[in-house]
N, C-alpha and C positions, 0 to 999 in steps of 0.2 A: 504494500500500500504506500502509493507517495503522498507528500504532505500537499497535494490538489485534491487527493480525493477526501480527505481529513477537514479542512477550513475551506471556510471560503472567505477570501479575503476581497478588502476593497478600502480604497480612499474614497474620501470625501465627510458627505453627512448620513449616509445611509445605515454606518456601525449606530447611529445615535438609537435605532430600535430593538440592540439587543440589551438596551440599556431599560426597555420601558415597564419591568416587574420590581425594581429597586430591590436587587436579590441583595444581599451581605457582599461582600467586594473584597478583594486585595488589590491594592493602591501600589504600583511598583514606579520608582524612580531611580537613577540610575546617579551616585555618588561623583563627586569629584576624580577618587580615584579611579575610579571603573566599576565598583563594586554595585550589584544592584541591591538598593532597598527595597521591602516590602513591609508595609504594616494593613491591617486587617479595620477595615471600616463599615461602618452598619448603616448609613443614609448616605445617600446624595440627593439633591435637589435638580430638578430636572428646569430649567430658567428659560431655554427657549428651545425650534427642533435643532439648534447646533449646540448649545453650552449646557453644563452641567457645573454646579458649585458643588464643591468638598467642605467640611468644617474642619480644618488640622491644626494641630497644635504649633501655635508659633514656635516654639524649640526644640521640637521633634525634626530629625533627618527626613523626614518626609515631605516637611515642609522648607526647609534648608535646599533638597536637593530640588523641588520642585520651579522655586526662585532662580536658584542659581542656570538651571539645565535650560528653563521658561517650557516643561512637559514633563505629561505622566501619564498613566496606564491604567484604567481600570478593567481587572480581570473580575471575573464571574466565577467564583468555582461553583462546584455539584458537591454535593451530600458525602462524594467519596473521598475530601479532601478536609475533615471536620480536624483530624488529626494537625493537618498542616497546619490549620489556622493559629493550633493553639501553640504549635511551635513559634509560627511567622508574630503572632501576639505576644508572646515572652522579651524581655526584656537582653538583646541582640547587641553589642558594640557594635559601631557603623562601621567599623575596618572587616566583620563579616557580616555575610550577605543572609539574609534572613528566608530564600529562596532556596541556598545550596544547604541551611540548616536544618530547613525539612525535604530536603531529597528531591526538590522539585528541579522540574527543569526549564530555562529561557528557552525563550522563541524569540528569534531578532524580528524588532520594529516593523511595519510597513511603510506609514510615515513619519517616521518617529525617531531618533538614535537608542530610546529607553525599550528594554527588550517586556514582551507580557508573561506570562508562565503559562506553557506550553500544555499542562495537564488541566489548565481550566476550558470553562466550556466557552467561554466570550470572553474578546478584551476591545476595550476599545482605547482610541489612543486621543493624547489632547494636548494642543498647546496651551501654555497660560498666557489666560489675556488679564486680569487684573483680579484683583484680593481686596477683602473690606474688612478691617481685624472687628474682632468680637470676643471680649474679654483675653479669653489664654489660648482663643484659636484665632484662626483668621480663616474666611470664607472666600477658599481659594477658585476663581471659576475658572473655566478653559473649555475650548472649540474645537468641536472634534474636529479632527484630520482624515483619522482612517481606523481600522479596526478588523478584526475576523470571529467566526462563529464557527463549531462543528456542524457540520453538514446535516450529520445527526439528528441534531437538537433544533434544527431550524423551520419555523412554518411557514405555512403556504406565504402569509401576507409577511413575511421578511424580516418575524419576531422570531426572540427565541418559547422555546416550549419550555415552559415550568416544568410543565411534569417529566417529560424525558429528558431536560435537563439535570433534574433534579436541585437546582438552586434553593438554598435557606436564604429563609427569611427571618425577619424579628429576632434579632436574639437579645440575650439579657449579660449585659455587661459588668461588670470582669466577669461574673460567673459565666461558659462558653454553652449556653443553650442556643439551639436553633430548633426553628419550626421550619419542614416541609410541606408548600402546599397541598392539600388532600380533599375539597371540597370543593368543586366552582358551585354559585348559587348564581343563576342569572334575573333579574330586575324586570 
């Protein structure tokens, strides 16, 4: 199997719809040294169909590398990488990568230099266009560029599937619960 028939990748604004379930996230930015960071995030704000805000901690590496780099990566993991998260969530020196410390693996960029993690199910990738601080984070926004999806996982209309996805949702912080969708109710 080559890596065409795995993703389907693409620039522009079109990644912005694998974004549209606000699954749990890992956030990858790619350090000064080379080393790529990853910390684990539970919302984004969806701002318009190209931008998406982050809330990150002004002195966190994530935030650091974000400014400095001006791009970052939100990956989507599934249900099979809950282990990972609570690795990529531990408290990681930025001289190692919080990626290679749960066994996962990069996937270089589309349009991007910052690579996503190759075992999640979506990432999409974003430049930063500007930050609005708020108390000890600051509301990082940025424009998608480009991004990819498993082929798998992807429906008719250009989302991804929840359910064969498998993406958590809600979880409860520090303590690492996630909920899987299991119920659609339609209105």
């Amino acid at each position: 199997m080559t890596q065409d028939d795995v993703y389907n990748e693409t620039c522009g604004t079109e990644p912005m719809r694998y974004l549209a379930t606000k699954p749990v996230m890992i956030v990858t930015t790619r350090h000064a040294s080379g080393i790529v960071n990853a910390g684990v995030f539970g919302a984004y704000t969806n701002l318009s169909p190209t931008q998406v805000g982050v809330a990150v901690s002004a002195g966190g590496h994530t935030y650091a590398n974000i400014i400095r780099s001006g791009e970052f990566v939100i990956n989507v993991p599934g249900a099979d990488l809950v282990k990972a998260l609570a690795v990529i969530a531990d408290k990681i020196p930025e001289t190692r990568s919080e990626v290679e410390e749960a066994g996962l693996t990069i996937k270089d960029g589309i349009a991007v230099e910052t690579p996503s993690i190759a075992e999640c199910q979506a990432a999409v990738e974003f430049v930063f266009d500007r930050e609005l601080p708020i108390g000890h984070h600051n509301f990082v926004i940025g424009k998608v560029v480009g991004g990819w999806i498993r082929r798998a996982v992807l429906d008719d209309d250009g989302r991804i599937n929840i359910f064969k996805a498998r993406v958590m949702k809600d979880f409860k912080y520090p303590k690492p619960l996630y909920v899987l969708p299991g119920e659609v109710i339609e209105g």
